[in-house]
Rosetta silent file (secondary structure, phi, psi, omega in degrees, C-alpha in Angstrom):
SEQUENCE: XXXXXXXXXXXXXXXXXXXXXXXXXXXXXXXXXXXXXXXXXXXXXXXXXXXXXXXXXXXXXXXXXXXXXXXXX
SCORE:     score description
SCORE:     0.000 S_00000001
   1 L     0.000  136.456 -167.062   45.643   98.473   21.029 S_00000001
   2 L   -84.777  145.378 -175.906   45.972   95.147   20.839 S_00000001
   3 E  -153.428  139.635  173.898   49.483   93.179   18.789 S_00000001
   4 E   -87.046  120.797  166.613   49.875   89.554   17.885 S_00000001
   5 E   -99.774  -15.149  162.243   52.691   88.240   19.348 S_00000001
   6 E  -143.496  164.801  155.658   52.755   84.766   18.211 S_00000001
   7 E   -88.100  167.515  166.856   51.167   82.398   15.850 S_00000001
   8 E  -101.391  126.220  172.485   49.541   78.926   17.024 S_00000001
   9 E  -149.291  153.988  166.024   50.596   76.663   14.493 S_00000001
  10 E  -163.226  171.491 -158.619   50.902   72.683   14.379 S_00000001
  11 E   -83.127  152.237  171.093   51.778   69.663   11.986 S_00000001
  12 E  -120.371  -57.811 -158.901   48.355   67.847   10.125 S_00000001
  13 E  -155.900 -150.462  165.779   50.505   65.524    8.054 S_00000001
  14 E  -148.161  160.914  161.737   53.160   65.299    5.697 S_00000001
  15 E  -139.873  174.022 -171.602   53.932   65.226    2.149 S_00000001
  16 L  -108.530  118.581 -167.266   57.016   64.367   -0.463 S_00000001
  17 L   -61.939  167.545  166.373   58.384   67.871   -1.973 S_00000001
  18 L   -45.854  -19.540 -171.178   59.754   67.438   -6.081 S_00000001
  19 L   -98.173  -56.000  128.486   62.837   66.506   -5.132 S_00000001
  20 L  -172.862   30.332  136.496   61.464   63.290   -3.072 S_00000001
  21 L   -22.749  163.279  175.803   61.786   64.869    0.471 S_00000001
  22 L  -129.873  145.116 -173.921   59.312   64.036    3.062 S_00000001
  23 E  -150.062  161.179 -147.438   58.286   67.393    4.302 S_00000001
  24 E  -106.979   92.413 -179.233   56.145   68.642    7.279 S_00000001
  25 E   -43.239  104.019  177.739   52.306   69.946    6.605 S_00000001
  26 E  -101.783  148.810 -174.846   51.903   72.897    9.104 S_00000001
  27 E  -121.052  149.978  137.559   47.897   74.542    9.980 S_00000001
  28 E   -86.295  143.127  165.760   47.884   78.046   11.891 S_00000001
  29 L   -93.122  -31.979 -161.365   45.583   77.426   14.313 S_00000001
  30 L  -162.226 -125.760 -148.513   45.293   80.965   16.022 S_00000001
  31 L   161.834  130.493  155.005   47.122   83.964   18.069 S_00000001
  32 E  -117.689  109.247 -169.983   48.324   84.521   21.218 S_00000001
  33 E  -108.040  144.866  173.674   48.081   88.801   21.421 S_00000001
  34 E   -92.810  159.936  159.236   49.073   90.976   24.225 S_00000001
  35 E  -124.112  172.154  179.556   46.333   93.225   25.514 S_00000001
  36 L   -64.974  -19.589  167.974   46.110   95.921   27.973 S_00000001
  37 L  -106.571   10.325  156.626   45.059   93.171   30.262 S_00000001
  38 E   113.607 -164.554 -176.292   48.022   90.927   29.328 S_00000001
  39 E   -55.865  128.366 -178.944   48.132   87.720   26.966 S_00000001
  40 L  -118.915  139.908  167.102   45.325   86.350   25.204 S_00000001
  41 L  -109.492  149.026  170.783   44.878   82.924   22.971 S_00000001
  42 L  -134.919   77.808 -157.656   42.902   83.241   20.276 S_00000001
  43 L   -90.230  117.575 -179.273   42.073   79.667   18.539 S_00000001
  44 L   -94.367  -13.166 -161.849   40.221   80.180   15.003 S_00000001
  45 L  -136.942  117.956  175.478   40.557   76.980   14.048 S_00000001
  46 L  -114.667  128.185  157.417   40.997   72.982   15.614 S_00000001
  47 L   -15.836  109.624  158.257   43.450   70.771   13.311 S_00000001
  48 L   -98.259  110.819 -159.962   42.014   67.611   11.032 S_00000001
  49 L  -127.780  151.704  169.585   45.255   65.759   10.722 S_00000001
  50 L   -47.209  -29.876  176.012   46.392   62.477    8.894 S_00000001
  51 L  -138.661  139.910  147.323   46.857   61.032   12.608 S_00000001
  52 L     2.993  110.096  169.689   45.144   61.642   15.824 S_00000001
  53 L   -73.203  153.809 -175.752   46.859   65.316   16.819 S_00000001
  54 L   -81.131  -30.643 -139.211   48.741   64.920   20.280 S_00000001
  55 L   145.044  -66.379 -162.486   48.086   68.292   21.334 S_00000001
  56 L   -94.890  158.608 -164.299   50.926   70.052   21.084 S_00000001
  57 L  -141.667  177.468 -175.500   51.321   72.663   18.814 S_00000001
  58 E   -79.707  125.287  153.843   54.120   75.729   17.857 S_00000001
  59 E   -96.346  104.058  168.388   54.347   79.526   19.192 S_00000001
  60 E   -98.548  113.280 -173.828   55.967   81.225   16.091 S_00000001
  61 L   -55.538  144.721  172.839   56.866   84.848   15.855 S_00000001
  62 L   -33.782  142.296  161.493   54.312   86.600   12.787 S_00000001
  63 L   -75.130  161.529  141.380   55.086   86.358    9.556 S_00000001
  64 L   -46.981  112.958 -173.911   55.187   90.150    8.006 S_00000001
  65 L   -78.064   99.889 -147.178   51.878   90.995    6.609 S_00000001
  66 L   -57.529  141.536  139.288   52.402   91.371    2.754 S_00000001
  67 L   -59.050  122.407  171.333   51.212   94.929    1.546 S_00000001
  68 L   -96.573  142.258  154.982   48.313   94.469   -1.060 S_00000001
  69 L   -75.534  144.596  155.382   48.247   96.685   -3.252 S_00000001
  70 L   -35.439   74.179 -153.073   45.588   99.284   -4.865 S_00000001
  71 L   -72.455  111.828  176.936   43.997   97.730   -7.568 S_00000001
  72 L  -107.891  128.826  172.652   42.327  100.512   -9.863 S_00000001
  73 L  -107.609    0.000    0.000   39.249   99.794  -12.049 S_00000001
């Protein structure tokens, strides 16, 4: 069985938060998962950014995958 061990993530732009901050746009791009045959990238996505992307991008531990709940109709 396969487990995501990081996200791919990187900045596309920026914007100014309520307060007037300048704040930092982030994309995921992907996964990097171990396997039984060791580390894998997995890119789902390539970045459209306000400027020319560099490249470089983030390895972030998962976020916690919200439980949804059981909607009954």
């Amino acid at each position: 069985m396969s487990k995501t061990m990081y996200e791919i993530t990187t900045i596309t732009g920026s914007y100014t938060n309520a307060k007037g901050e300048k704040k930092n746009r982030y994309q995921k791009l992907g996964s990097i998962i171990e396997t039984k045959n060791g580390l894998m990238m997995k890119l789902d996505t390539l970045p459209i950014t306000e400027e020319h992307w560099n490249g470089w991008a983030y390895l972030n531990e998962p976020k916690p995958r919200e439980e949804k709940e059981d909607i009954p109709f």
